[in-house]
C-alpha positions as CSV (number, residue, x, y, z in Angstrom):
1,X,42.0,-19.7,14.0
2,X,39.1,-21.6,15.1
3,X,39.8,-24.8,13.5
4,X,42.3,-25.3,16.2
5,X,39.3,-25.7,18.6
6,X,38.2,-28.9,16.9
7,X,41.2,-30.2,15.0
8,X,44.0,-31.2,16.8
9,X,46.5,-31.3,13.9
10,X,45.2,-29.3,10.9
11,X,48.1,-29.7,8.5
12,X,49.3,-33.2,6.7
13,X,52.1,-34.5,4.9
14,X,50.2,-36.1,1.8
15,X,47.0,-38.2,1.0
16,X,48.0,-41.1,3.4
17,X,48.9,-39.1,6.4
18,X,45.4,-36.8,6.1
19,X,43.6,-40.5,5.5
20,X,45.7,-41.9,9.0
21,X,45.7,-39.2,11.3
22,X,42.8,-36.7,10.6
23,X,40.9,-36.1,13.7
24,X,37.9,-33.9,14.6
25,X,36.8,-33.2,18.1
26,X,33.2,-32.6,19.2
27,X,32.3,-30.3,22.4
28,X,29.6,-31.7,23.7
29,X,27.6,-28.5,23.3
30,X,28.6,-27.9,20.3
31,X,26.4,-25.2,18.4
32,X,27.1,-23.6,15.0
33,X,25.8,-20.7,15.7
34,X,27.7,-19.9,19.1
35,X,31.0,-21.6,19.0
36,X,31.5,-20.5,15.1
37,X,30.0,-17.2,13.9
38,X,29.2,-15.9,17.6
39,X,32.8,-17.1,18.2
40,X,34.2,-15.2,14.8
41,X,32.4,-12.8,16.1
42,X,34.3,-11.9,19.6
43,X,37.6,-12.9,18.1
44,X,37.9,-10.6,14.9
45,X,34.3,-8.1,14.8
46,X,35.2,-6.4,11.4
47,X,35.8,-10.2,10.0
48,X,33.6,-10.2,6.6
49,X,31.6,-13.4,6.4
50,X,29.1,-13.2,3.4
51,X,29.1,-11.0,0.7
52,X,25.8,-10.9,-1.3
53,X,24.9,-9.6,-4.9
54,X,21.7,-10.3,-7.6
55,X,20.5,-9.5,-11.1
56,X,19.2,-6.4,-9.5
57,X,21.9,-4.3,-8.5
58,X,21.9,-5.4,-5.4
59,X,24.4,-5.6,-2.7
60,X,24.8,-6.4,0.6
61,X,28.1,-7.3,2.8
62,X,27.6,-9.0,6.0
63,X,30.8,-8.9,9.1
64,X,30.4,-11.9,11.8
65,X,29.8,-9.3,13.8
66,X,26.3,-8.2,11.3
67,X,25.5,-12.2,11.5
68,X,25.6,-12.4,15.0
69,X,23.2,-9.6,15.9
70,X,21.1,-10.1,12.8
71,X,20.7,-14.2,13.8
72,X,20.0,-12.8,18.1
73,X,17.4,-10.7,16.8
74,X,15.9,-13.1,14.3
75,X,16.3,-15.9,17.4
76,X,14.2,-13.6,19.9
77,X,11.4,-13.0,17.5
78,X,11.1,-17.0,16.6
79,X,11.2,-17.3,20.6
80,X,8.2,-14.9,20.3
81,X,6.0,-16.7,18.3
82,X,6.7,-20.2,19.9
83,X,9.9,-21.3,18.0
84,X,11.7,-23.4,20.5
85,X,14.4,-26.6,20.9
86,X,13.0,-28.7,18.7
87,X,10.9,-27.2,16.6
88,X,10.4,-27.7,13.1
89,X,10.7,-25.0,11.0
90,X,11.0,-24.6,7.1
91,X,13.2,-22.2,4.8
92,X,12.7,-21.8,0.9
93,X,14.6,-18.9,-0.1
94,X,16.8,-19.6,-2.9
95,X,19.7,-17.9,-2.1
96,X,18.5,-15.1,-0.2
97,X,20.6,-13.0,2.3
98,X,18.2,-14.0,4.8
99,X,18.5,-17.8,4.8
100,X,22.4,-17.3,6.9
101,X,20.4,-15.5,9.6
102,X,17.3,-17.7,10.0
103,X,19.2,-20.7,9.4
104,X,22.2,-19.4,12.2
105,X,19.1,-18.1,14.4
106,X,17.4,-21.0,14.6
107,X,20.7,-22.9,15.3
108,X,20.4,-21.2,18.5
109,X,17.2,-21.9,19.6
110,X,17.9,-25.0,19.4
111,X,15.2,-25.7,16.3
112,X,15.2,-28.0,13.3
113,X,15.8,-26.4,9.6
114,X,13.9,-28.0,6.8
115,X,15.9,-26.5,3.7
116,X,12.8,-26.4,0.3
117,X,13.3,-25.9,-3.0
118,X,11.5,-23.3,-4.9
119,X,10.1,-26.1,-7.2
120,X,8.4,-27.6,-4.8
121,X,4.0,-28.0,-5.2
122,X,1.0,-27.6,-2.5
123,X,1.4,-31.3,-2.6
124,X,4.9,-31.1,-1.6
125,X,4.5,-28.9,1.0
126,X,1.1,-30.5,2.7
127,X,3.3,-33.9,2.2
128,X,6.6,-32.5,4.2
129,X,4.7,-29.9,6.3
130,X,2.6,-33.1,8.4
131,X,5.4,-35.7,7.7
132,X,8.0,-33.1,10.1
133,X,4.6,-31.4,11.9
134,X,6.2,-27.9,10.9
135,X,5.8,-24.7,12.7
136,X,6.5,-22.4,11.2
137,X,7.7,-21.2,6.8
138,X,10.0,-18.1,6.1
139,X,9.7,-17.6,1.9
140,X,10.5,-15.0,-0.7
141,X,8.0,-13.6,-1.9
142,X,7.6,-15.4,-5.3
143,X,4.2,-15.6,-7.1
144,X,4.5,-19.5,-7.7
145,X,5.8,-20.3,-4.1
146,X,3.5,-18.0,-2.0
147,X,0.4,-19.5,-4.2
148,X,1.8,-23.2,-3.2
149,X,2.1,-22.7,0.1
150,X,-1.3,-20.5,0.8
151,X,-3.0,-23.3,-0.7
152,X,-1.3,-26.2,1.3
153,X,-1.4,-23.9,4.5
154,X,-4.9,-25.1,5.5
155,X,-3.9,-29.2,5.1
156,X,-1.0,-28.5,7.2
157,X,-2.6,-28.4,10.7
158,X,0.8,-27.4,12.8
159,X,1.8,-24.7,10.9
160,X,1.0,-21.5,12.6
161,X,3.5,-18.9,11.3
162,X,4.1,-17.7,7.5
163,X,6.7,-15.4,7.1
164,X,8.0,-13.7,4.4
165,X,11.4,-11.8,2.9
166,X,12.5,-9.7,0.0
167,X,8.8,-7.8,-0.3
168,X,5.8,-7.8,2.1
169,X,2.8,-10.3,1.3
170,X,-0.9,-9.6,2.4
171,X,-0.9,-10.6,6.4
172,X,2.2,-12.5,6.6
173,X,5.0,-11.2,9.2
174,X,7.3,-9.6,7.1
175,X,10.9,-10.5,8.2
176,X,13.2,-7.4,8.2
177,X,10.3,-5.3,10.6
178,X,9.7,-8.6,12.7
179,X,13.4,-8.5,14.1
180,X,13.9,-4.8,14.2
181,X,11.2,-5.0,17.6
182,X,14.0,-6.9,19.2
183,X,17.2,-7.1,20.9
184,X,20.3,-7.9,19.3
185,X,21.3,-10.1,22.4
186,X,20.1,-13.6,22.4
187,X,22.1,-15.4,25.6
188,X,23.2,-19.2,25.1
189,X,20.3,-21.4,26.7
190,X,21.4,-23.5,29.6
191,X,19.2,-26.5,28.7
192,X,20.7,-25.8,25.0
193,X,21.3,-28.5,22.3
194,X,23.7,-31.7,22.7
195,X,25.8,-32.1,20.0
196,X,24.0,-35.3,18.7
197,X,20.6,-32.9,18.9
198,X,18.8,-33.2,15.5
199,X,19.6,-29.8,13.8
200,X,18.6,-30.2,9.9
201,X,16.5,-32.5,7.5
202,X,16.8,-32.9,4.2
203,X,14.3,-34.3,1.9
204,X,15.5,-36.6,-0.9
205,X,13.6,-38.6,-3.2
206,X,14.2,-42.3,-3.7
207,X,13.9,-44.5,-6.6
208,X,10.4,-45.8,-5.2
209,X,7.9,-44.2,-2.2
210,X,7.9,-40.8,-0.8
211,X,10.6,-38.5,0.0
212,X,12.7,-39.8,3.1
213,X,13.6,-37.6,5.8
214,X,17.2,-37.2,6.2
215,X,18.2,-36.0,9.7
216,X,21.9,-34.3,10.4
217,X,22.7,-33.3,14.2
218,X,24.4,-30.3,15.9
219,X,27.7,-32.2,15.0
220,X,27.1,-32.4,11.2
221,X,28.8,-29.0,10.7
222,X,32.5,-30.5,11.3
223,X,32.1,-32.7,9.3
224,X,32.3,-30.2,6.4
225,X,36.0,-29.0,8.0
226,X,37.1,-31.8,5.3
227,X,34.5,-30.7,2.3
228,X,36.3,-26.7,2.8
229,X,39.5,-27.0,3.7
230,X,40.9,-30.4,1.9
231,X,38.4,-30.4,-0.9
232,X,37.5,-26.6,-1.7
233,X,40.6,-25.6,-0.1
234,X,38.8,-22.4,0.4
235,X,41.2,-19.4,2.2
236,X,40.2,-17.7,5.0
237,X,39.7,-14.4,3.8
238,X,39.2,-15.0,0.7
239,X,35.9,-15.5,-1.3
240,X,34.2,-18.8,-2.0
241,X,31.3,-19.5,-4.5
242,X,29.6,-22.6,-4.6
243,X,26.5,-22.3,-6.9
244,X,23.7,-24.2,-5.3
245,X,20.7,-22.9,-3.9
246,X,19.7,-22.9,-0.5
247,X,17.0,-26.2,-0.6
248,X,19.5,-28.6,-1.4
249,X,22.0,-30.1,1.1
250,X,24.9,-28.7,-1.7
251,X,24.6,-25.2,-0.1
252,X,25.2,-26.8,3.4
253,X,28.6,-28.4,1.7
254,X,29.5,-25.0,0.1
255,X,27.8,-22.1,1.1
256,X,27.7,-22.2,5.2
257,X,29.2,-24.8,7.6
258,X,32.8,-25.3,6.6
259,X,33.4,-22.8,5.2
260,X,32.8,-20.2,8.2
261,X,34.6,-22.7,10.3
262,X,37.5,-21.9,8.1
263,X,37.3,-18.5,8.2
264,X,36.4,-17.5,4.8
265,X,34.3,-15.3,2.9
266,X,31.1,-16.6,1.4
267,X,30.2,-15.2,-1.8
268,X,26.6,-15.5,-3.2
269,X,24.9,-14.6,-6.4
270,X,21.4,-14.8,-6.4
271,X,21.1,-15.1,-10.0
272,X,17.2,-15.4,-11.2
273,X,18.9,-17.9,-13.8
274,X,21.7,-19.5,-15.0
275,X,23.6,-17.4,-17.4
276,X,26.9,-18.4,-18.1
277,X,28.3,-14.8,-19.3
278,X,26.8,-13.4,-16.2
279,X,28.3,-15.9,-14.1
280,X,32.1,-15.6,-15.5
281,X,31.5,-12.0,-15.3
282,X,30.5,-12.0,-11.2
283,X,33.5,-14.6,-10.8
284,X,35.7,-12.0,-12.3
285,X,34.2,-8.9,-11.2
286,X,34.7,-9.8,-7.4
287,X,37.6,-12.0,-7.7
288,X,36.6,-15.2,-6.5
289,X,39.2,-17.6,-4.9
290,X,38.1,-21.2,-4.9
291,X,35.0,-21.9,-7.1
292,X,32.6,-25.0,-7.3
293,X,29.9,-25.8,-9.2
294,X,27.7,-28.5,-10.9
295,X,29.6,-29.9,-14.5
296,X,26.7,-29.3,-16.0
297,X,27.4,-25.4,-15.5
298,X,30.8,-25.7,-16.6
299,X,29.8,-27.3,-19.7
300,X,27.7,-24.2,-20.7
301,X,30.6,-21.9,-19.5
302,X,32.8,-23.5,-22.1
303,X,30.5,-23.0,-24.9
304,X,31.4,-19.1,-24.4
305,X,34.2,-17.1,-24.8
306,X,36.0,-17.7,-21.7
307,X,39.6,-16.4,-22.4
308,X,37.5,-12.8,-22.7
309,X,37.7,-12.9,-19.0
310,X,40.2,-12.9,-16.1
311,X,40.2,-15.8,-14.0
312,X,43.4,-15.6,-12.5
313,X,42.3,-15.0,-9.0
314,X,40.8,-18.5,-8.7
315,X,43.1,-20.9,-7.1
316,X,41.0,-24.1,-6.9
317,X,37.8,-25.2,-8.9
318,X,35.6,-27.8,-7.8
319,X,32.5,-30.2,-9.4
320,X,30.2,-31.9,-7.8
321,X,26.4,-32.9,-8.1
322,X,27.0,-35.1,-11.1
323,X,30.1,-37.1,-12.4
324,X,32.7,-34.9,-14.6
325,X,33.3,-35.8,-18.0
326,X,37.0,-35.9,-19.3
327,X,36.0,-33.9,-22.2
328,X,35.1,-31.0,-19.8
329,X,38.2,-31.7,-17.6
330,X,40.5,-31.2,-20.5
331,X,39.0,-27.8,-22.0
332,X,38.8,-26.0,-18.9
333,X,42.1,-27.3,-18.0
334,X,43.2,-25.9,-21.4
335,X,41.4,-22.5,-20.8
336,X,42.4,-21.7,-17.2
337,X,45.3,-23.8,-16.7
338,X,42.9,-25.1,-13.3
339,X,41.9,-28.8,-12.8
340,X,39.0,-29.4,-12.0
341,X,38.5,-31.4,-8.6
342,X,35.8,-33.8,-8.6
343,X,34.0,-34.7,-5.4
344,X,31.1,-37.3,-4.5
345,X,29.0,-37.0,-1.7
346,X,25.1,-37.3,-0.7
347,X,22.3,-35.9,0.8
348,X,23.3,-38.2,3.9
349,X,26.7,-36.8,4.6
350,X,29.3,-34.4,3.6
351,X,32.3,-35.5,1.1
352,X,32.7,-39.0,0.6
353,X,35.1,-39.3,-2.1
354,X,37.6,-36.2,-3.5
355,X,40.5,-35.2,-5.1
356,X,41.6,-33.7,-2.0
357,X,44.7,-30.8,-1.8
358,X,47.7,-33.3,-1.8
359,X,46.2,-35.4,-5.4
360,X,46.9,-34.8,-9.1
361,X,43.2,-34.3,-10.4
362,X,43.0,-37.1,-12.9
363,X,40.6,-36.7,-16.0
364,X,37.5,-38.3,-15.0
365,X,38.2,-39.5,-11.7
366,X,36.5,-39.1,-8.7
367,X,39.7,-39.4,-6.1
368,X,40.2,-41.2,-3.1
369,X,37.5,-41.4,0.8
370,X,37.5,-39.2,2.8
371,X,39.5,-39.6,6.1
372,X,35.9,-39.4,8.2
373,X,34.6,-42.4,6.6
374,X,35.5,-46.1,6.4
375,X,34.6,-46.7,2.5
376,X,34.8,-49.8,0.7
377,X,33.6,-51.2,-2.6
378,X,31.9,-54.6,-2.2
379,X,30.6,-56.8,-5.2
380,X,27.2,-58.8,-5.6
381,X,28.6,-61.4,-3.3
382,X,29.4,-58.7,-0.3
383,X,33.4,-58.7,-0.8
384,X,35.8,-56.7,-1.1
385,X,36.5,-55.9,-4.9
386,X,39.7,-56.2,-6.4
387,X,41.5,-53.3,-8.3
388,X,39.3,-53.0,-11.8
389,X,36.1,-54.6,-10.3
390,X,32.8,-52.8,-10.5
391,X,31.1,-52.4,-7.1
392,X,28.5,-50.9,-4.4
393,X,30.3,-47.9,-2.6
394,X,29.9,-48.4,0.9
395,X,30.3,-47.1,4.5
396,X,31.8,-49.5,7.3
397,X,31.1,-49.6,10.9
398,X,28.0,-47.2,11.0
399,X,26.4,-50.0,13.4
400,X,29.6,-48.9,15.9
401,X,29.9,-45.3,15.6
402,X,28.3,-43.0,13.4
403,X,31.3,-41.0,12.1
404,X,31.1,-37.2,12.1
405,X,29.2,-36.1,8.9
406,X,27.3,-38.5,8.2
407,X,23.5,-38.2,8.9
408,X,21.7,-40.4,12.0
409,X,18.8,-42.2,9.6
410,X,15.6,-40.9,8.5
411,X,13.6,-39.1,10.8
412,X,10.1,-40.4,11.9
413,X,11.1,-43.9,10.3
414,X,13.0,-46.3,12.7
415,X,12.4,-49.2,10.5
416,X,14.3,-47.4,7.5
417,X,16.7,-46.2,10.0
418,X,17.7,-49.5,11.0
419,X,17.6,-51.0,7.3
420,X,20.2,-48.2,6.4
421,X,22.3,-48.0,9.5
422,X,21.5,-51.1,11.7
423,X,24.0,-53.4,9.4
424,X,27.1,-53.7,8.8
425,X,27.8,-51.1,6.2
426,X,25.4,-48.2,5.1
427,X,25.0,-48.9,1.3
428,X,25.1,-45.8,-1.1
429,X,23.7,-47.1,-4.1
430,X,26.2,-45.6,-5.8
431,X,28.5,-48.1,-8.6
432,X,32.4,-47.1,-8.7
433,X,35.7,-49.1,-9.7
434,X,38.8,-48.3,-7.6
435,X,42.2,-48.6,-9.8
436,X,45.3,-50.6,-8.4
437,X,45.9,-46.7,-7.0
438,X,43.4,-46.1,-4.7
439,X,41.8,-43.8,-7.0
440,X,37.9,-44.3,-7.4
441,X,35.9,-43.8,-11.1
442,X,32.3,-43.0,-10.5
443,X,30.0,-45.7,-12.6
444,X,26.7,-44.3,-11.7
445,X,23.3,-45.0,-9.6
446,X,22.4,-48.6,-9.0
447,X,19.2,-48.1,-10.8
448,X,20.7,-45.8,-13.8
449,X,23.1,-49.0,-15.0
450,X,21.8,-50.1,-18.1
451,X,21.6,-54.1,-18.6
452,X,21.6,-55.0,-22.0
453,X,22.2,-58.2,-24.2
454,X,23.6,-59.3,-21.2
455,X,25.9,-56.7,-20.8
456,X,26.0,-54.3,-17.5
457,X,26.7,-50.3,-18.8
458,X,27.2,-47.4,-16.8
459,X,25.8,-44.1,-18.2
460,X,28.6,-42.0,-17.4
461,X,31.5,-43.6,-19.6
462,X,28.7,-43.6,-22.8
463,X,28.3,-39.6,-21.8
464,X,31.6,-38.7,-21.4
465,X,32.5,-40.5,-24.8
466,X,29.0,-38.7,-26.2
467,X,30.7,-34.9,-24.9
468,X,33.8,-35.8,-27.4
469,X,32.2,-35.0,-30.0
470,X,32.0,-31.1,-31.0
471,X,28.6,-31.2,-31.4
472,X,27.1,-32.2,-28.0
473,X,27.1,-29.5,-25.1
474,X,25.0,-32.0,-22.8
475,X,23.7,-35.7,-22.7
476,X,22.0,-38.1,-20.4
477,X,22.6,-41.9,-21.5
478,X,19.4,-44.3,-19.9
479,X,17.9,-47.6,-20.9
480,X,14.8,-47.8,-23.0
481,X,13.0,-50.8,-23.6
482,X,13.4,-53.3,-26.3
483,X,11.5,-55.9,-27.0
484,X,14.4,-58.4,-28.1
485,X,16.8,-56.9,-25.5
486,X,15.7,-55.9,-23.0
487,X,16.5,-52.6,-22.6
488,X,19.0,-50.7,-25.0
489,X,21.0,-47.2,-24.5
490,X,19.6,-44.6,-25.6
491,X,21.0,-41.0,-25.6
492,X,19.1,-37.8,-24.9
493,X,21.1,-34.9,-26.4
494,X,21.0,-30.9,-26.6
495,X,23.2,-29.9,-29.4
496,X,26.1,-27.0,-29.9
497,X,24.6,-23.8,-31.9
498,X,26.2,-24.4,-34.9
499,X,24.8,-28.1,-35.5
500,X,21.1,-29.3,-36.0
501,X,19.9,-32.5,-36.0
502,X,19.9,-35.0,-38.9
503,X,20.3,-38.8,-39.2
504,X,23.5,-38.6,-40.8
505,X,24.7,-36.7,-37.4
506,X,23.0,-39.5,-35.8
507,X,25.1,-42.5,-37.3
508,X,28.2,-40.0,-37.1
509,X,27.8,-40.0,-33.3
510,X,26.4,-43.8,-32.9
511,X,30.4,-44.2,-35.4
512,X,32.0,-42.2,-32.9
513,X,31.1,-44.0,-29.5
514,X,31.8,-47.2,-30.8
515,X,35.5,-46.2,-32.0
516,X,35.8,-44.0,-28.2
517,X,35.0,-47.0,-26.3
518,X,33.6,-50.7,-26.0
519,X,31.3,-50.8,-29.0
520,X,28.3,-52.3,-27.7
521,X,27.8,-49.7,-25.2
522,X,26.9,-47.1,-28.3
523,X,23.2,-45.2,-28.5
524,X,20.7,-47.3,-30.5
525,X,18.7,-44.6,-29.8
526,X,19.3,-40.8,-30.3
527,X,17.0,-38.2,-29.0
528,X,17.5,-34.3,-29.6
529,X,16.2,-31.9,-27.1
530,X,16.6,-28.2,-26.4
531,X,17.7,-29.0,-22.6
532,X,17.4,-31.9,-20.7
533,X,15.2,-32.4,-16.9
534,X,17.5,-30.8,-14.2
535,X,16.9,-30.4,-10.6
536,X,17.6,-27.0,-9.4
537,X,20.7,-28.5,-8.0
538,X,21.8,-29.1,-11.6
539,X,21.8,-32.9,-11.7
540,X,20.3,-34.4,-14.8
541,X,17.0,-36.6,-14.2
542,X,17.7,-39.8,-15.4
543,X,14.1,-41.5,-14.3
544,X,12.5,-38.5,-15.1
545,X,13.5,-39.6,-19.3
546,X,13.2,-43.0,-18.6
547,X,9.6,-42.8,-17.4
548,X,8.7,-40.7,-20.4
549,X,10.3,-43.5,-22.4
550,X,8.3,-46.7,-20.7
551,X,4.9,-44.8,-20.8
């Protein structure tokens, strides 16, 4: 087991011993793609690592052993065209077979990974191309994203490689020939990465300005050990799904790092979209073990028939992306007989907050820190809050030591570096209370907490009282304005099938929120929508209604 190598005890007593004495050791040299897969590799060669399906009867199953040559091959031709420690190169390929061997390839080399969503514009690209001076792009070969990028190409003066998977494209290098004209033998370099090397950056959009550039090192990696084996609780052996695509930091928590560390078997649908039958039906058709997805999938999985299939072989089901509502808790729970275990995290680290192996999932709770991080919740004033008090969720001691996980500040930008790391405390921006048990209850973003009449409301307690009611599937509570107010809740809902919308459904569900909880936190405003904004990641776009509604 290779988690020896970098845990010095692996197995706890309960919540408070984990929290105590967890421990993670970092070689100084310490590369993903040698001392894990290459590693896996030597120790076990048959040992399955990915196994890959799509909507078109497609399959592929990878060994460590396939990894391993497929990433030295993939390493020597990036060598080839001029790939080297350091350089900047960027992936968008959904969740492609492909993105495990560039991403372990480039690993090491030594290079940086920018991970890109399939949504993203010319002016995207152009924007993150010259803000990281990329190299190099390996795509699929989609209509929309091959039109995006040909057109930013020419703005992006230190891009000199296109390269592209699934299907060949006009003169770009096509992937799967590339590597075939080399070796399957890439040796470790001796003037290879340190462990505090950057190794990944992840774009992420603030509430104002351009996307900052979040950058992880070589180390980041271990610091998912805790996201897979305490959270996920994933099996070595045994197949894992986490639905996320590859451009957003959710497939590093669940669809790479700790989970080969672990030993276990990553399995990946490339669905072309979300269907919910066809989703139960791949979970049960190759008997996933420990499953995680976004609520918002769960919600739509729950508006099927989900006793028609057999879930039997998943031991552990995780949420994360977006705050789980108790409503969603309870009918899965009633369904499957699994609770669901909610974790929180950011782009800027791996899990912060979970209901880790040893906990009793409560119904809309987020659990207790991680054992990596020194959390605390701190008030307006900068204390500590009491039990019950609503406060900033932040991390303590990141001027001292940056703990393992979390990411080294924004690349390019020492001044927003040193405003997020150079204090005290890195602040989230993320509201929680923490009960008189240590157990944390998500409140929401900073900037989604609705002030009205002099009243401070999160949006998550006015959904998850919403999602009671039969009739909503989803709902995203915001502020719009008011002129006597201020600013007013308003809810943006998409409906069951069997209801349609009316103003006596309306007042029913205005009735209804004010009886579930405080009654001044109810909708004064009810909007009915076929689907709300979603990133691909599946969190709901708050500002993206919220603009709409101040235009």
């Amino acid at each position: 087991m290779l988690l020896n190598r970098f845990l010095p005890r692996i197995e706890f007593d309960n919540y408070e011993d984990f929290k105590q004495n967890y421990k993670v050791n970092v070689p100084e040299n310490f590369n993903f793609g040698f001392d894990i897969v290459d590693e896996w590799a030597k120790q076990e060669p048959d040992k399955m690592a990915l196994v890959w399906c799509n909507d078109h009867n497609e399959e592929r199953k990878f060994t460590f052993t396939d990894i391993s040559k497929l990433s030295n091959k993939a390493a020597n031709y990036f060598k080839s065209i001029g790939i080297k420690k350091g350089s900047v190169v960027m992936l968008i390929l959904r969740r492609r077979w492909e993105y495990w061997v560039c991403a372990v390839a480039l690993h090491k080399i030594g290079a940086i990974i920018i991970p890109g969503s399939l949504q993203l514009t010319a002016k995207d690209i152009v924007y993150r191309g010259n803000a990281a001076k990329i190299s190099a792009i390996v795509s699929i070969n989609d209509n929309f994203v091959i039109n995006q990028i040909e057109t930013a190409a020419n703005n992006i003066p230190s891009l000199k490689y296109k390269i592209v998977v699934g299907e060949k494209y006009n003169t770009w290098d096509y992937f799967e020939d590339e590597i075939q004209k080399f070796s399957d033998v890439f040796e470790r370099p001796e003037n290879g990465n340190k462990w505090d090397d950057i190794m990944l950056i992840y774009f992420t959009s603030g509430t104002t300005g351009m996307p900052k550039m979040v950058k992880h090192n070589f180390a980041h990696p271990l610091g998912h050990i805790v996201t897979a084996k305490y959270w996920q609780q994933v099996q070595e052996n045994k197949l894992h799904m986490s639905v996320s695509d590859s451009g957003w930091a959710k497939f590093g928590w669940g669809k790479i790092y700790g989970q080969w560390i672990c030993g276990a078997v990553i399995f990946c649908y490339d669905m072309d979209k979300f269907i919910p039958l066809k989703l139960l039906e791949k979970i049960t058709d190759y008997k996933v073990t420990t499953f995680c997805a976004p609520p918002t999938m769960f919600r739509f999985m729950l508006q099927e028939d989900v006793s028609k299939f057999d879930l039997s072989n998943i031991k552990t089901c995780c949420i994360a992306g977006e705050p789980l509502n108790p409503q969603v808790f309870n009918d899965w729970y009633k369904l499957t007989g699994l609770k669901l275990r909610e974790g929180f995290g950011q782009t800027e680290g791996t899990v912060l907050i979970a209901n880790f192996k040893w906990m009793e999932p409560s119904a809309g709770s987020t659990g207790k820190p991680s054992p990596l991080y020194d959390i605390r919740l701190i008030n307006s004033d900068g204390n500590d809050c009491k039990p019950g008090e609503e406060g900033t969720i932040v991390i303590s001691g990141v001027n001292k030591k940056l703990p393992v996980g979390l990411f080294t500040g924004y690349y390019n930008n020492p001044e927003l570096t040193e405003k997020a790391l150079g204090g005290e405390y890195y602040d989230t921006g993320d509201m929680a209370v923490c009960d008189e048990n240590g157990y944390y209850w998500f409140m929401g973003r900073n900037d989604d907490v609705i002030k009205c009449s002099g009243y401070r409301i999160g949006p998550f307690e006015v959904e998850s009282a919403m999602i009671e009611h039969p009739s909503v599937v989803e709902c995203a509570i915001t502020s719009a304005p008011d002129p006597i107010r201020g600013q007013v809740v308003k809810a943006t809902v998409v409906l069951a099938k069997e209801y349609t919308p009316s103003d006596e459904l309306t007042k029913e569900l205005q009735e209804h929120v004010k009886h579930t909880t405080a009654p001044y936190k109810y909708p004064r405003i009810i909007e009915y929508v076929d689907e709300l904004p979603k990133t691909i990641g599946g969190k709901i776009k708050r500002k993206e209604i919220r603009m709409q509604d101040n235009k």
